[in-house]
C-alpha positions, -999 to +999 in steps of 0.1 A: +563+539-431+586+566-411+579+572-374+586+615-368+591+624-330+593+655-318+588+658-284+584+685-263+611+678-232+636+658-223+606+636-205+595+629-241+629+627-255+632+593-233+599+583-239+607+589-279+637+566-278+619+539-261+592+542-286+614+541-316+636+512-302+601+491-306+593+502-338+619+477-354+598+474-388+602+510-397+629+537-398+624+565-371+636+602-372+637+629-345+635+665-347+649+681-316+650+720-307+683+735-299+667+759-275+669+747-238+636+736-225+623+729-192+605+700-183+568+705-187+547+694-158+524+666-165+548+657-197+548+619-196+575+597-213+548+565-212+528+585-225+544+590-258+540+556-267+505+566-279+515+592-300+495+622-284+479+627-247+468+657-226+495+674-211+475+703-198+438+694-189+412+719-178+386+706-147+359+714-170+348+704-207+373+729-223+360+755-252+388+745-273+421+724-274+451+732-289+474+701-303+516+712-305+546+694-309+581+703-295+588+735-283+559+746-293+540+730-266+550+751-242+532+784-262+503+763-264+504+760-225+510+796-221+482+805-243+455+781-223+468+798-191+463+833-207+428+819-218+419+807-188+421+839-170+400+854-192+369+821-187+372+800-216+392+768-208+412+753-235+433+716-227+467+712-243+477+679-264+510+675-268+520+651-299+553+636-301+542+612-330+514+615-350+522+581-369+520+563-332+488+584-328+471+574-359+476+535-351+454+539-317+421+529-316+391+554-320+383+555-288+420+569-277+418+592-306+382+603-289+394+607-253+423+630-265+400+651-287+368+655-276+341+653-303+325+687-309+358+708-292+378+727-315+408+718-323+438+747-328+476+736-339+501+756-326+531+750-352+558+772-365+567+756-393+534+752-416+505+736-415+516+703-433+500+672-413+477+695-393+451+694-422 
């Protein structure tokens, strides 16, 4: 029953905060990255009240999405752009909190992932929760 946020900027790190200072049931912890990091455009601190959103979208039905947390969400970025360059289009979720993600509904969970897309993690620590 423990909320984990990692967010991705300092954007997040606000929107984290006001997340966790709801969550008055449950203990919350935060895992922040001592390297400095810009703020990401489209990052949303609203936004992390739900856990996960797109903070890169493609125009088109994208080939593939990749799902980060932290700093890692701006390699995932990097890699869409590279991606795109080359014609296959790739959206970027960015997921503070996969606890807050897991309590939306189905039909959040389905606007953020798109049935039938694949789904890549970009993670550096190990694939534990990306299962």
């Amino acid at each position: 029953n423990m909320y984990v946020f990692r967010p991705a900027d300092a954007n997040e790190v606000s929107g984290s905060y006001k997340a966790a200072i709801g969550l008055t049931k449950s203990p919350s912890v935060f895992a922040l990255t001592r390297q400095g990091l810009a703020n990401l455009e489209h990052s949303d601190a609203d936004k992390v009240a739900k856990g996960a959103y797109i903070i890169y979208p493609t125009e088109k039905t994208p080939d593939v999405t990749f799902v980060a947390t932290g700093s890692e969400v701006e390699i995932a970025i990097a890699a869409a752009k590279l991606l795109s360059e080359e014609g296959t289009t790739a959206n970027v979720v960015s997921m503070p909190c996969m606890e807050l993600f897991d309590a939306q509904p189905e039909e959040y969970q389905k606007s953020v992932f798109a049935e039938g897309v694949p789904v890549v993690s970009v993670e550096a620590a190990g694939p534990l929760g990306w299962q």
